[in-house]
Phi, psi and omega in degrees: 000315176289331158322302192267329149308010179253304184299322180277007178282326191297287176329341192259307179287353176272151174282153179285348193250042171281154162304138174320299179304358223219329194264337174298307205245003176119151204276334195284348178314295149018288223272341176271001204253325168315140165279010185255347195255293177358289217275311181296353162266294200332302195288355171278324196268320186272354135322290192256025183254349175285340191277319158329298173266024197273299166296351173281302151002273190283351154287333161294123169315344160265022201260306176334272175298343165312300215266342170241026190271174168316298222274013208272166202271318130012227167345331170306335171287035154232027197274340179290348179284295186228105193280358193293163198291325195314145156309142177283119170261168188307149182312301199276338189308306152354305190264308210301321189301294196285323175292311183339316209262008202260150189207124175284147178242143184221142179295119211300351164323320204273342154305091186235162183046175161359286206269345168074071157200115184308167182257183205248347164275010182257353171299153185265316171153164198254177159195185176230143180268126172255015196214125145258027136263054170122356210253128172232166185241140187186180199248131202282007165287299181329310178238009188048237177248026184264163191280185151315343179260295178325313165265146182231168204251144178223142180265187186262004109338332210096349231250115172295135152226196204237134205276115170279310253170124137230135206232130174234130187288139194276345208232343192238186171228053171235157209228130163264120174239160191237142144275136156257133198114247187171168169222146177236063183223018191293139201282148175258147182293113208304115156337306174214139190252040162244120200252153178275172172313137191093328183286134179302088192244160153240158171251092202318136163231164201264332175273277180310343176101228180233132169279132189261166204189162192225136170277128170266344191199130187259331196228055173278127141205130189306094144289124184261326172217166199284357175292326144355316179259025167269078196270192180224174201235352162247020163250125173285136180232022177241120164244197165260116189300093158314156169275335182238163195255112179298147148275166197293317183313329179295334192314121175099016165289130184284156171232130210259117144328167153238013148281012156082350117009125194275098169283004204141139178236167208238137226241335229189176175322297203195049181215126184219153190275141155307144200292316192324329188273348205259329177275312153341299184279327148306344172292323205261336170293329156305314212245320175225022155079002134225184171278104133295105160224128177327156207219110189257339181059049200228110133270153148213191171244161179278128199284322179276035173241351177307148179256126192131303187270163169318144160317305232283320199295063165293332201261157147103158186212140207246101177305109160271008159192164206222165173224132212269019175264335209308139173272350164299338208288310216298326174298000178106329195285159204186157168335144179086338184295166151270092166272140193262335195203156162206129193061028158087014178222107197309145182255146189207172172329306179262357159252110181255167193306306172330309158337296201294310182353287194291013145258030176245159150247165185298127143126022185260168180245152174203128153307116202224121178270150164186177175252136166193140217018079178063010170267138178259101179243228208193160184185145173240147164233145165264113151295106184295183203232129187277150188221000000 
């Protein structure tokens, strides 16, 4: 009897708006029915069923490469420096790759004595095998105006090799040459050769090894007078800028990533062409045994060196001339347009209308937007081939 006057007194102390079971059976029912003890076994059952599988998990090889691979969200902020899938290789691994691949060029005058090997100050300036069977990249300073009988090529080995070809891009100051035989130390090119400021490149030498180098600039061009900002739609007039500086002899040295990537050769002191044009221009030399490059017939200025226009306005280049083979003259366009875009890809500082060009071949149609007095319009051209 006092027992159950006990139970009803517990009962009687429970609140009324608890669940029936819980007012039924008692205050200890209570303590499992709090939302603080709820939220405290879950997080105890969701502990040890994560860790458990957490550790089968980041011990796996492909856990591995997720989180430390090319592809990895780790590594993805460096991907605007260097797209390429490859790994950052080792300091010697590197020099091995990129000097492997290097080849001097010298005036066959300078091939004396016994052994038919130039001294090393009579060298002219370098070059790289981008093929392997054979195809090298270089600075047409490297080699000047000479033919195939006239210059001679040393691998970075000693090794004479024997000159097939030489091809000079129409639109640039990079030069192709074919060797006969192959290297297999030959560089694959960077997926994309536009870097941020600050980004690490280096320039491999046969004496020195590998030179470190800072990008200063993606879209350096020099003007000394104002005719200077008069450009052509078939010369290129943008590079890439080094923090550092070369001797002439270096001149036509590829300057490399450091996954061992071609980012660009080097044309100047600390000025160098981009891999993309050096891949272009090899592509098509492959394919008809010259550098084909399109031919738009546009002089113009850059719309942001104009006096006049919006700040905003950076983008786009203003013809100040037509050359009368030009395929703009038959569309209608004249002194003064804006061209603004081709194929949907605005032309600006760092993709200038050249740029963008030397990624057609001749006889292609491409949509060329442009302006004139603040109306915008479309025109498709067949681009033609400079000859």
């Amino acid at each position: 009897m006092n027992i159950l006057k006990s139970a009803k007194k517990i009962t009687a102390a429970i609140a009324p708006h608890l669940p029936k079971e819980v007012r039924q059976k008692g205050i200890g029912v209570m303590f499992w029915h709090l939302p603080a003890t709820k939220a405290f076994l879950i997080t105890v059952l969701f502990g040890f069923f994560s860790g458990a599988v957490g550790g089968m998990v980041i011990n796996s090889s492909p856990f591995d490469e997720w989180l430390w691979g090319p592809n990895s969200p780790i590594n993805s902020r460096n991907r605007s420096v260097e797209s390429g899938a490859g790994r950052v290789l080792p300091r010697d691994v590197l020099a091995k790759k990129s000097v492997g691949s290097l080849v001097t060029f010298y005036r066959q005058s300078a091939m004396v004595g016994k052994e038919n090997v130039p001294r090393p100050e009579d060298a002219m300036g370098v070059g790289f095998f981008v093929t392997s069977d054979g195809w090298l990249a270089t600075a047409r300073s490297a080699i000047g105006k000479m033919n195939k009988n006239e210059l001679a090529a040393i691998s970075f080995d000693n090794q004479v090799l024997e000159i097939e070809a030489i091809v000079f891009d129409p639109i640039s100051d990079i030069a192709l040459v074919k060797v006969k035989g192959g290297n297999s130390n030959s560089l694959p090119f960077v997926l994309n050769d536009y870097y941020d400021t600050g980004a690490t490149l280096f320039v491999p030498s046969v004496n020195a090894g590998m030179e470190q180098s800072e990008i200063l600039l993606n879209n350096y061009f020099h003007a000394k007078a104002k005719s200077d900002y008069y450009k052509s739609s078939e010369r290129l007039y943008r590079f890439g800028l080094l923090n550092k500086s070369f001797e002439k002899k270096m001149f036509g040295t590829p300057v490399v990533t450091s996954k061992g990537e071609i980012a660009g050769v080097l044309i100047g002191e600390n000025v160098f062409v981009r891999a993309s044009l050096i891949d272009s221009a090899l592509k098509s030399v492959v394919k008809s045994k010259e550098i084909e490059r399109v031919y738009l017939g546009a002089h113009f200025v850059e719309a942001g060196a104009l006096i006049g226009l919006s700040k905003k306005q950076d983008s786009g280049v203003k013809i100040t001339n037509l050359e009368k083979n030009s395929p703009l003259l038959p569309l209608g366009l004249k002194i003064g347009d804006l061209l603004v875009s081709i194929n949907n890809e605005n032309i600006t500082p760092l993709r200038s209308l050249p740029d963008i060009l030397a990624d057609y071949l001749p006889g292609t149609q491409v949509e060329i937007k442009y302006s004139r007095g603040g109306v915008e319009k479309i025109v498709v051209a067949e681009l033609g081939k400079i000859k």
